[in-house]
N, CA, C and O atoms as a MOPAC input file, in Angstrom:
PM7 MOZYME 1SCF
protein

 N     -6.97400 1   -11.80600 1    16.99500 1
 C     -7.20400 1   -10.97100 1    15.82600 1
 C     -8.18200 1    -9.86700 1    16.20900 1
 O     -9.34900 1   -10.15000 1    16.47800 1
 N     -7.74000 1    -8.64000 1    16.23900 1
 C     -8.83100 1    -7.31700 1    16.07200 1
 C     -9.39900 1    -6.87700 1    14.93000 1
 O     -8.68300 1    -6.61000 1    13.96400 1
 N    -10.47300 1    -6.77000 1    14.89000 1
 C    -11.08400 1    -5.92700 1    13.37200 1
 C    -12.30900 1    -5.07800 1    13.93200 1
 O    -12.84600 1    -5.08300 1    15.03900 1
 N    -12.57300 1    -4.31300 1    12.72000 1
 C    -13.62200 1    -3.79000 1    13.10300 1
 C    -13.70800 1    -2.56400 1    13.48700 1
 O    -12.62200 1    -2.07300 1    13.79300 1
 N    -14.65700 1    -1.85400 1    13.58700 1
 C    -14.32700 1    -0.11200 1    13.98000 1
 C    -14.22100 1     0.16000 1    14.80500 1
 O    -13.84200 1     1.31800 1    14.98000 1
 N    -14.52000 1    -0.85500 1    16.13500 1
 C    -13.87400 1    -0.58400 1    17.30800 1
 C    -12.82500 1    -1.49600 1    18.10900 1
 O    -12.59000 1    -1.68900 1    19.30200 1
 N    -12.39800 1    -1.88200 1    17.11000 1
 C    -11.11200 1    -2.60700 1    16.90600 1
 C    -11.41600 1    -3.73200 1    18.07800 1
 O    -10.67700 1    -3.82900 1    19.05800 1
 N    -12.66100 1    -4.63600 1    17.87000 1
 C    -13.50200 1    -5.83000 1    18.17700 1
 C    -12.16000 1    -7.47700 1    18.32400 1
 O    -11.16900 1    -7.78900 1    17.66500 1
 N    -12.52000 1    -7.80000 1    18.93200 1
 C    -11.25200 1    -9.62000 1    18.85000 1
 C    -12.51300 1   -10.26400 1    18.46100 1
 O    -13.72200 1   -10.24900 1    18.69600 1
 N    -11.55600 1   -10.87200 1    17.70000 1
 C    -12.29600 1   -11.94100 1    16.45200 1
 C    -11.74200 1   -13.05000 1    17.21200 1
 O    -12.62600 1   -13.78800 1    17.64800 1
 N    -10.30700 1   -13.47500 1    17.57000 1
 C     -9.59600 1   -14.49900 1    18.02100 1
 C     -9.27600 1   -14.50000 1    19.50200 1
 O     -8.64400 1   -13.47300 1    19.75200 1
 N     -9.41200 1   -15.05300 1    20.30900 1
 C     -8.58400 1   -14.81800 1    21.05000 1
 C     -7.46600 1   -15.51300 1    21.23500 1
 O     -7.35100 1   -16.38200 1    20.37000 1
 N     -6.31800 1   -15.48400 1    22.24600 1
 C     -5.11600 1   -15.80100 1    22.63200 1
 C     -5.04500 1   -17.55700 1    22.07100 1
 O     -5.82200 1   -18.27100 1    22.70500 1
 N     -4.39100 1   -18.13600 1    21.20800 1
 C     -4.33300 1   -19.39500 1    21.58000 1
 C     -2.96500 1   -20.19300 1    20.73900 1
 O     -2.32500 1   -19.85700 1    19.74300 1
 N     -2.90200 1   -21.02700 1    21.37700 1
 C     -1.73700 1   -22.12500 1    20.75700 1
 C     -2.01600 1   -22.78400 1    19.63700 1
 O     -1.17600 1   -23.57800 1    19.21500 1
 N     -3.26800 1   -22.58700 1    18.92100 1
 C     -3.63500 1   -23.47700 1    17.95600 1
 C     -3.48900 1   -22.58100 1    16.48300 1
 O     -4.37600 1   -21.84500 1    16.05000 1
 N     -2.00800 1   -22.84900 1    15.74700 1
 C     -1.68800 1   -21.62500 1    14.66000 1
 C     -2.91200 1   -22.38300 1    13.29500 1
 O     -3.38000 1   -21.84900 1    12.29000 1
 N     -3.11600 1   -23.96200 1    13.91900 1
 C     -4.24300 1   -24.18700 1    12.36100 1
 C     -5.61600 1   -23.36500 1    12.71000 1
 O     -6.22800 1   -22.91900 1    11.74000 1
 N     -6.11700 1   -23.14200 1    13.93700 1
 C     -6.97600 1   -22.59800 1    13.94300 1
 C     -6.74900 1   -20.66600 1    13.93500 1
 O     -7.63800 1   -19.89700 1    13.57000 1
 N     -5.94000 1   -20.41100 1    14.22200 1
 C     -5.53100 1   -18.98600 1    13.64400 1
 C     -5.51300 1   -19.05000 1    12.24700 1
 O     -6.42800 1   -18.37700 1    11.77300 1
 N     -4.98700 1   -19.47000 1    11.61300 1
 C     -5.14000 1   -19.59400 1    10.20300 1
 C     -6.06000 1   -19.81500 1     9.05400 1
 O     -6.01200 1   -19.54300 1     7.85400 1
 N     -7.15500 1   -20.56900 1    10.06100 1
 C     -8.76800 1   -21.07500 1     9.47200 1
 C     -9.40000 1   -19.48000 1     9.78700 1
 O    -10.20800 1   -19.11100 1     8.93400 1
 N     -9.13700 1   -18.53500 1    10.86500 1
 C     -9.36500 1   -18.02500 1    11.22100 1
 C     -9.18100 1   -17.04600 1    10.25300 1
 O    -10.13400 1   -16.54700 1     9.65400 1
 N     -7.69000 1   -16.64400 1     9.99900 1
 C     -7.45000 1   -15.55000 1     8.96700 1
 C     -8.01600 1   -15.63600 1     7.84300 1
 O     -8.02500 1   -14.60200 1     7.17600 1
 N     -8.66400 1   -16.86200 1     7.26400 1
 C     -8.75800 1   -17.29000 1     5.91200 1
 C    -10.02100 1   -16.52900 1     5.85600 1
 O    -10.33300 1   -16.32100 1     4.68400 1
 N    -11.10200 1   -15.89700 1     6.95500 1
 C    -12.68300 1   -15.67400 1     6.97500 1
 C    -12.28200 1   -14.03300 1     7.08700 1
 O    -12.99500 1   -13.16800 1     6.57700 1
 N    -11.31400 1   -13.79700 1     7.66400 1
 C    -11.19000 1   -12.19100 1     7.77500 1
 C    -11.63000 1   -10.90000 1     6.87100 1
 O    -10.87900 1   -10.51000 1     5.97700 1
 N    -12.48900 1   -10.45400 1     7.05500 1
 C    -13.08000 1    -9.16400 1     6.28000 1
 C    -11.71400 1    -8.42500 1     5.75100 1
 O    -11.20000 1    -7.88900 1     6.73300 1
 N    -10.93500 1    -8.19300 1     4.57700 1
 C    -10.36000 1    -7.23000 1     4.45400 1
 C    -11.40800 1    -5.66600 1     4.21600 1
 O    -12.52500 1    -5.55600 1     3.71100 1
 N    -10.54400 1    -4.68100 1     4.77900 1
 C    -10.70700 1    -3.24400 1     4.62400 1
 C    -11.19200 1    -3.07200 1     6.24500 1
 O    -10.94600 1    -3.70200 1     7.27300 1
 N    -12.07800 1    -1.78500 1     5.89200 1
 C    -12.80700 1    -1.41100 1     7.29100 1
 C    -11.68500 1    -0.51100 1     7.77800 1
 O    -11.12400 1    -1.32100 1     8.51600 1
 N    -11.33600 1     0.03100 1     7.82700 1
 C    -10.58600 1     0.95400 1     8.62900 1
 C    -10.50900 1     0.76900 1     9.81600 1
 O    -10.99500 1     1.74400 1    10.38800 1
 N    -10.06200 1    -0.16600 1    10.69100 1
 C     -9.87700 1    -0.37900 1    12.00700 1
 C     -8.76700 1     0.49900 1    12.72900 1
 O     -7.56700 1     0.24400 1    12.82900 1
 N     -9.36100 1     1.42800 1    13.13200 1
 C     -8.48000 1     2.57100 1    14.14100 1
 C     -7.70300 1     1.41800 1    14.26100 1
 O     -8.09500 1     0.26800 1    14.46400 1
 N     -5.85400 1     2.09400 1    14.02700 1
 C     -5.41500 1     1.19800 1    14.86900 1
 C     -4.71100 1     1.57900 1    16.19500 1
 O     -4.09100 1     0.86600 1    16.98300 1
 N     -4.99500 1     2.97700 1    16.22000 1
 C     -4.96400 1     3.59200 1    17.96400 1
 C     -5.51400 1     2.70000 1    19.01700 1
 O     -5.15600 1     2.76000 1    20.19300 1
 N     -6.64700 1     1.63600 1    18.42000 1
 C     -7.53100 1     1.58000 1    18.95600 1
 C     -6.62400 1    -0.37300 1    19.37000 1
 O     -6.16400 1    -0.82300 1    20.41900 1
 N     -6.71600 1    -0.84000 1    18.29200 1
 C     -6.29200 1    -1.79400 1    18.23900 1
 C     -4.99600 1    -2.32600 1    18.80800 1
 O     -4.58000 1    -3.47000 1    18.99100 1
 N     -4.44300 1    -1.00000 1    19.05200 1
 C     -3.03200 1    -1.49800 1    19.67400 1
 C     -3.51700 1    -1.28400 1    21.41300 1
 O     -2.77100 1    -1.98800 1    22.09500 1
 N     -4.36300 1    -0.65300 1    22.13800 1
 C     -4.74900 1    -0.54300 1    23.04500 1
 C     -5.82800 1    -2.06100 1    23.86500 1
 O     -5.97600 1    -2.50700 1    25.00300 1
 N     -6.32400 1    -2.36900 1    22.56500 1
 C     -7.22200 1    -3.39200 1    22.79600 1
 C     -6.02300 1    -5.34000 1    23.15200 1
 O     -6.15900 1    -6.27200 1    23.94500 1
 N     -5.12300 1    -5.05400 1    22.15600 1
 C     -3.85600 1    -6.03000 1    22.16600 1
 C     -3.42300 1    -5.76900 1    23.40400 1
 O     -3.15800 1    -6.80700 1    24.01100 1
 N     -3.23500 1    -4.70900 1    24.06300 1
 C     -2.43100 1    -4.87600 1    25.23800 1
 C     -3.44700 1    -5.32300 1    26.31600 1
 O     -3.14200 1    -6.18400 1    27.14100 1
 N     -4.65900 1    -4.72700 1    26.29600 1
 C     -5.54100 1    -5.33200 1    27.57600 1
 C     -5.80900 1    -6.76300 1    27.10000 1
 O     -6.01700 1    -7.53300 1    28.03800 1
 N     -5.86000 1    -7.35100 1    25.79900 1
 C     -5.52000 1    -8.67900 1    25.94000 1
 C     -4.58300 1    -9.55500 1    26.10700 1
 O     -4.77000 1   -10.77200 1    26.11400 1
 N     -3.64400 1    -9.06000 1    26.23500 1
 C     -2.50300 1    -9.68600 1    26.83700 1
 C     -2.19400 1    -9.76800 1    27.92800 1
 O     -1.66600 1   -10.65100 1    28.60400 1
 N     -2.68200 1    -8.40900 1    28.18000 1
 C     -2.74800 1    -7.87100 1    30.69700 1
 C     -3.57400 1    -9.50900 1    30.30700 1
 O     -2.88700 1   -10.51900 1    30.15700 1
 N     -4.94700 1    -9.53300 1    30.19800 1
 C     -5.65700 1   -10.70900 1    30.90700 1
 C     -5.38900 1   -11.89300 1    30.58500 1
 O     -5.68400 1   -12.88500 1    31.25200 1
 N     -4.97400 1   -11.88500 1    29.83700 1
 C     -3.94100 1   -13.74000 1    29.09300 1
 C     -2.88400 1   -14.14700 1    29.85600 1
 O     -2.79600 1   -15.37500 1    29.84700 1
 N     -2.06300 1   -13.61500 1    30.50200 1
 C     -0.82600 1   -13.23600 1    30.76700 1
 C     -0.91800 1   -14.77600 1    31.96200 1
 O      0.06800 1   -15.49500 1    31.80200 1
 N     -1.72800 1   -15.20700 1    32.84300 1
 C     -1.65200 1   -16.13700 1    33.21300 1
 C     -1.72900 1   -17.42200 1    32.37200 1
 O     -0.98600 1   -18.27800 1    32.85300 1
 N     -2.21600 1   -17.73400 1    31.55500 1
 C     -2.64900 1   -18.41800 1    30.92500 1
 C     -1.87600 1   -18.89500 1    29.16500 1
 O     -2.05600 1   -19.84700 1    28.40500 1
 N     -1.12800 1   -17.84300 1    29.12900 1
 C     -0.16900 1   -17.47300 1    28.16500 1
 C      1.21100 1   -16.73700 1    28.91700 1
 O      1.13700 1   -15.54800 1    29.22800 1
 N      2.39900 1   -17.48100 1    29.16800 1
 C      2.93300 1   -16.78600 1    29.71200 1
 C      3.72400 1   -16.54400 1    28.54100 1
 O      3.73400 1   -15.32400 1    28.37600 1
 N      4.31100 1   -17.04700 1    27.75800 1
 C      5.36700 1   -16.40700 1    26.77200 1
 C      3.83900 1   -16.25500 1    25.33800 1
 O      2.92600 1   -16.84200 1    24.75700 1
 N      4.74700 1   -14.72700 1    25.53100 1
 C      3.53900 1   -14.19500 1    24.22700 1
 C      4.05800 1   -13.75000 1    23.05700 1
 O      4.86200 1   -12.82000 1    23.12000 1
 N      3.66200 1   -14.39800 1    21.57200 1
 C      4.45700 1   -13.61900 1    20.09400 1
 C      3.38200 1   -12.93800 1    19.70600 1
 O      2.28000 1   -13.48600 1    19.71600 1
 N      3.51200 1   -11.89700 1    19.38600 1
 C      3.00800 1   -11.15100 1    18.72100 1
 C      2.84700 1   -10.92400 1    17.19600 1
 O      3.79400 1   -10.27700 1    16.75000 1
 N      1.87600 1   -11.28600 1    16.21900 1
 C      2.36700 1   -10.57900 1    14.71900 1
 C      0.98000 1    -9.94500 1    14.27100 1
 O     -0.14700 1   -10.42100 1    14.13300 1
 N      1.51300 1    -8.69500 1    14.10300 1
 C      0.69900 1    -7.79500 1    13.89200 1
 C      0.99300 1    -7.67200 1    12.25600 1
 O      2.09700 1    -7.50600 1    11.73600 1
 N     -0.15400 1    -7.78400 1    11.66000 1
 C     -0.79800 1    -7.07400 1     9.90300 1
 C     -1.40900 1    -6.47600 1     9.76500 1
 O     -2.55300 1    -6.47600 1    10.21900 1
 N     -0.86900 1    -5.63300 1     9.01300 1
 C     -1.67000 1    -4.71900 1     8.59800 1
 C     -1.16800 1    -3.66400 1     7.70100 1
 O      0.03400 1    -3.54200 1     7.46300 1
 N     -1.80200 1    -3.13100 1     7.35200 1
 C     -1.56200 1    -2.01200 1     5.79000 1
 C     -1.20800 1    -1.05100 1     6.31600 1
 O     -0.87300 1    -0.18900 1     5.50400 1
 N     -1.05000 1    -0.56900 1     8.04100 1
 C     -0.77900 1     0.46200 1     8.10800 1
 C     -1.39400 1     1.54700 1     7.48600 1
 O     -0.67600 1     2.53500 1     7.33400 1
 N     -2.67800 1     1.61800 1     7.04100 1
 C     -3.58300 1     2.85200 1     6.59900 1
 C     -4.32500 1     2.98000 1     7.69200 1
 O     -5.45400 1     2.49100 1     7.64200 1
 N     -3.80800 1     3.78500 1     9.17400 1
 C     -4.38300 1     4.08500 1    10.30400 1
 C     -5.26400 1     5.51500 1    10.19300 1
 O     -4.73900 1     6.50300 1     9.67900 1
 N     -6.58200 1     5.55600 1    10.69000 1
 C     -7.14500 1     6.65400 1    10.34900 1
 C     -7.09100 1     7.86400 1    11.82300 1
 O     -7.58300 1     8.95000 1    12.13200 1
 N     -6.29300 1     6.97900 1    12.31300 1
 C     -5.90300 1     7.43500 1    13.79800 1
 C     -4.59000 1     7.68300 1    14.30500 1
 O     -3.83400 1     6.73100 1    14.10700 1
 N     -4.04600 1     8.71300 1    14.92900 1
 C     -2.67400 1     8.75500 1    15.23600 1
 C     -2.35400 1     7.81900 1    15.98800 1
 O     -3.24000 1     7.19900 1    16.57700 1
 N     -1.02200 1     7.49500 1    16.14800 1
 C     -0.00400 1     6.59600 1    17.04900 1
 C      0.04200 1     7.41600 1    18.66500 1
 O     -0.15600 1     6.84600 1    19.73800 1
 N      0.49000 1     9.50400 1    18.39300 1
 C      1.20000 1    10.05700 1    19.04100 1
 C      0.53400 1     9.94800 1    20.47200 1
 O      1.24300 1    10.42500 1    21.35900 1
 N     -0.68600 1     9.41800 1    20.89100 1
 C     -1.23500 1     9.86400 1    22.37300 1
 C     -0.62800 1     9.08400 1    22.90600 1
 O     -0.19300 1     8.10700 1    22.29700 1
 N     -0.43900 1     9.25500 1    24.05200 1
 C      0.01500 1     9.14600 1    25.58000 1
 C     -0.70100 1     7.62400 1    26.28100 1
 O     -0.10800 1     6.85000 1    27.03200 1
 N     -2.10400 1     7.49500 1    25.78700 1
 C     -2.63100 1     5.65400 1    26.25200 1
 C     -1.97000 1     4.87000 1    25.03800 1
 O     -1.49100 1     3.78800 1    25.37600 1
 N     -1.85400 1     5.18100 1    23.75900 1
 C     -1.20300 1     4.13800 1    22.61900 1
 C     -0.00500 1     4.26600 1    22.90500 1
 O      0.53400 1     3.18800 1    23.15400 1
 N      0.85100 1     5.42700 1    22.99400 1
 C      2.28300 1     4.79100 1    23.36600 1
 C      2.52500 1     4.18000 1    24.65900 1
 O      3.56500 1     3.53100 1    24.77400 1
 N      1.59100 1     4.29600 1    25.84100 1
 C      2.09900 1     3.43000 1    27.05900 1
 C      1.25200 1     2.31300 1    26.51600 1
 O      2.12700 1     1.45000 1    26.58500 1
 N      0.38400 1     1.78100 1    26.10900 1
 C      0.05300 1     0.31000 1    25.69100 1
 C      1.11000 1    -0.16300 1    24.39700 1
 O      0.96000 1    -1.34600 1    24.09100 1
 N      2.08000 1     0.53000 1    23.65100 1
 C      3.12300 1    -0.44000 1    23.04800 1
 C      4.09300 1    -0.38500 1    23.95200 1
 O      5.04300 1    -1.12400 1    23.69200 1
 N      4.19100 1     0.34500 1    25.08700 1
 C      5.54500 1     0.12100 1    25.52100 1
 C      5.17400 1    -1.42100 1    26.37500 1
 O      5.87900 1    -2.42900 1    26.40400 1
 N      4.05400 1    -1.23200 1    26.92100 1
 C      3.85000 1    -2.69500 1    27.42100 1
 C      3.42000 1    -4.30400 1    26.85100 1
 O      3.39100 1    -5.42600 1    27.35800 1
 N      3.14200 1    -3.76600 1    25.62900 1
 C      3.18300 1    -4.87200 1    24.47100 1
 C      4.55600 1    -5.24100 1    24.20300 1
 O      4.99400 1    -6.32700 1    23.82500 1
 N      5.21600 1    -4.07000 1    24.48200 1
 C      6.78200 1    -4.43000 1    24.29500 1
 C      7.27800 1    -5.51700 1    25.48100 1
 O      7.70500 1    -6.63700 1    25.20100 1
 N      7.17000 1    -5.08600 1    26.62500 1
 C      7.54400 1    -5.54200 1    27.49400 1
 C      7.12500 1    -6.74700 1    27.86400 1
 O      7.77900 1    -7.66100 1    28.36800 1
 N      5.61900 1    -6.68300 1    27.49400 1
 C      5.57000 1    -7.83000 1    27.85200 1
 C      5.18600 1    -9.46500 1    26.92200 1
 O      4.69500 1   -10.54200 1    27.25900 1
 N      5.68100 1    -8.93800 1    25.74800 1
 C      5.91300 1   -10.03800 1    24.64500 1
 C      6.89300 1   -10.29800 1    24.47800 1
 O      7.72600 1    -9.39800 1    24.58900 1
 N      7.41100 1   -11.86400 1    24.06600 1
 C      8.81700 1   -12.21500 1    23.50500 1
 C      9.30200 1   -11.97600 1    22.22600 1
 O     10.49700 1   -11.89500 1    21.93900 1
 N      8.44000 1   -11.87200 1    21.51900 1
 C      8.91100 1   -11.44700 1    20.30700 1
 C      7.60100 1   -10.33200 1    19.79800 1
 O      6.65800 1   -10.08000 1    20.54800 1
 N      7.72200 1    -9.81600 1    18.59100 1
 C      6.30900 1    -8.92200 1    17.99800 1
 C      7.16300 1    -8.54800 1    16.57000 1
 O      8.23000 1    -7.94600 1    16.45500 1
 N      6.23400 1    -9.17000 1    15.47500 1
 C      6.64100 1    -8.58100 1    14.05500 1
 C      5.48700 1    -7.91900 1    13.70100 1
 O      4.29100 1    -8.05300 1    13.96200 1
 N      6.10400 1    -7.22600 1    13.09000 1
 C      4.78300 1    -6.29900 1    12.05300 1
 C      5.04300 1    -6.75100 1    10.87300 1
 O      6.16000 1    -6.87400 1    10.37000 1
 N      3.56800 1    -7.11900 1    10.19900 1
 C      4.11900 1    -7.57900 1     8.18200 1
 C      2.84500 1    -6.70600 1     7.61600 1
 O      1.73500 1    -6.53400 1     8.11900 1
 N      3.44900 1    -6.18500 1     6.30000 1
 C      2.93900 1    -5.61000 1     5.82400 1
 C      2.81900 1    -6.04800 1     4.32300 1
 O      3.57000 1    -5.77400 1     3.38600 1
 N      1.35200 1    -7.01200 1     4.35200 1
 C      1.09100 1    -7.14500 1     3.34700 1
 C      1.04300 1    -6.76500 1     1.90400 1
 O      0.85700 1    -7.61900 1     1.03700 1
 N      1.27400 1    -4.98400 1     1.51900 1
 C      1.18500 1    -4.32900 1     0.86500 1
 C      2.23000 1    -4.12100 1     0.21300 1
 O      3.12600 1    -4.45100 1     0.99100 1
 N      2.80500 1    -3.69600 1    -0.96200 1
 C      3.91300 1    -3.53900 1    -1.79700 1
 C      4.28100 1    -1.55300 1    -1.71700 1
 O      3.54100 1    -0.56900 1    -1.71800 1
 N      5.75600 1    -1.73800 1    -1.65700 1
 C      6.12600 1    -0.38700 1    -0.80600 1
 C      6.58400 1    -0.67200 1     0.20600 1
 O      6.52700 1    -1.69200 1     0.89300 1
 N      7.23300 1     0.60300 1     0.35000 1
 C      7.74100 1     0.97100 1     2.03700 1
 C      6.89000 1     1.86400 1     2.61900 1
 O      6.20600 1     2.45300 1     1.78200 1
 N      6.68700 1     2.17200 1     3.72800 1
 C      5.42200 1     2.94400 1     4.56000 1
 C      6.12400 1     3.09100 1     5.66300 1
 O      6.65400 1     2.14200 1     6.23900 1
 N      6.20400 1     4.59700 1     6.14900 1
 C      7.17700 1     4.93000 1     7.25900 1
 C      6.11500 1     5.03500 1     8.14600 1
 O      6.46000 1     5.35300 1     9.28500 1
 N      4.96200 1     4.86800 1     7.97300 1
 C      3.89500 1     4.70400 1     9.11100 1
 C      4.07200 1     3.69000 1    10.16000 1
 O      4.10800 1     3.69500 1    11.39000 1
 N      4.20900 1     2.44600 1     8.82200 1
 C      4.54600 1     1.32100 1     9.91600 1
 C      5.59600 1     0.82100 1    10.49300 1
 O      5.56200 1    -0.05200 1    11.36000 1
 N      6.87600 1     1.50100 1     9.91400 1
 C      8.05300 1     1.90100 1    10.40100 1
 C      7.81600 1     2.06900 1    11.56000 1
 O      7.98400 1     1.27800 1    12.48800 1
 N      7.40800 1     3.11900 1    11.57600 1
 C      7.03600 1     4.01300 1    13.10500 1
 C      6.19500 1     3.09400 1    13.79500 1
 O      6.54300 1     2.94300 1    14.96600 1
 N      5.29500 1     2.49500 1    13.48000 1
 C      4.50700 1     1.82600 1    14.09000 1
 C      5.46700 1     0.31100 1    14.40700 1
 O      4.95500 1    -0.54500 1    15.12800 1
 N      6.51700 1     0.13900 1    13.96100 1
 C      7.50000 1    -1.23700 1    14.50100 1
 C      8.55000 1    -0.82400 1    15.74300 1
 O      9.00200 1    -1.50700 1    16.66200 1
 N      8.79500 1     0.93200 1    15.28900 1
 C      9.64000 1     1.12300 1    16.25900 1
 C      9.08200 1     1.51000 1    17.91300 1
 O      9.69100 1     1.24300 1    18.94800 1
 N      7.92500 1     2.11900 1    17.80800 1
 C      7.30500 1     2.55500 1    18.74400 1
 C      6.25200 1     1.19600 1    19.73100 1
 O      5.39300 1     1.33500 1    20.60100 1
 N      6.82700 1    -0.01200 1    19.09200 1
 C      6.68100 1    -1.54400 1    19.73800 1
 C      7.68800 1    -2.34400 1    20.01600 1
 O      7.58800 1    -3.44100 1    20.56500 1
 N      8.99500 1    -1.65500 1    19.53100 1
 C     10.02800 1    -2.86500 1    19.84300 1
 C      9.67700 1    -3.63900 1    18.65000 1
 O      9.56200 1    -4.71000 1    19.24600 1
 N      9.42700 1    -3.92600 1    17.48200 1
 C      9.36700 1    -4.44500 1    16.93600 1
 C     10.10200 1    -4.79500 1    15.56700 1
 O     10.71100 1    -3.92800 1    14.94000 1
 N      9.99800 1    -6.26600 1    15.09300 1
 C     10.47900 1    -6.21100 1    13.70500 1
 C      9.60500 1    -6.04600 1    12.78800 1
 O      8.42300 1    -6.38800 1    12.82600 1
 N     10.22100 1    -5.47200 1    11.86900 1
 C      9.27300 1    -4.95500 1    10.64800 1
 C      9.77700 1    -5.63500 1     9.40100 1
 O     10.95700 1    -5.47300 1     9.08900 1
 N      8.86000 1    -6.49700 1     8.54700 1
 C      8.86500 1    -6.93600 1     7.29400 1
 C      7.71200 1    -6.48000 1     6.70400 1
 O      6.51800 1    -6.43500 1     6.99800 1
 N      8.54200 1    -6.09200 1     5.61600 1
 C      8.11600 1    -5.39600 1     4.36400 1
 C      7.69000 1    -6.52800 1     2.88800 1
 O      8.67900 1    -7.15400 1     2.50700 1
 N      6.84700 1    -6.71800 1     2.36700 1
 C      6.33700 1    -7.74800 1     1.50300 1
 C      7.15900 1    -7.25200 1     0.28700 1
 O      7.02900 1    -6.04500 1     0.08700 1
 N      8.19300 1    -8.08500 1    -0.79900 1
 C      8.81000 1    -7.45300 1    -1.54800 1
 C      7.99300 1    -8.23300 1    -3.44300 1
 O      8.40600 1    -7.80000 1    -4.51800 1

């Protein structure tokens, strides 16, 4: 889990979804966590997991209210390798609506995108 304004890991990598979940339950909502930032920070945690975690899922949340662009050149080569090198990656979007932000932000990961209805 990343949060934070410099898009900080709260969690790291693990097999234990009750303790991810005890985990989510403490999570600060808001804060504007660049998520330029956060998608850069996911991939260098995955480069260093990658022994230790060899098959990796990804699910990314979030509101998609990024105060930061997607378009640079280090965030799109860190989703292309989030792409590559995860087995699966959803994006959910807690929020009610459609948001072509995070559209963009599912396609530019290889990703599936669910929408909260």
């Amino acid at each position: 889990m990343i949060q934070g304004q410099e898009a900080g890991i709260l969690v790291h990598p693990t097999t234990s979804l009750g303790f991810v979940l005890h985990q989510l339950s403490r999570v600060r909502i808001g804060g504007g966590t660049p998520l330029d930032r956060g998608i850069i920070v996911l991939y260098r945690l995955i480069q260093q997991n990658r022994d230790a975690f060899p098959v990796i899922d990804v699910c990314l949340l979030t509101d998609g209210r990024s105060t930061s662009p997607l378009d640079t050149s280090e965030v799109r080569a860190s989703a292309r390798s989030i792409s590559r090198l995860s087995r699966q990656i959803t994006v959910l979007n807690p929020g009610i609506g459609t948001d072509a932000y995070l559209q963009k932000l599912a396609k530019l990961l290889n990703a599936t995108f669910i929408l909260r209805h």
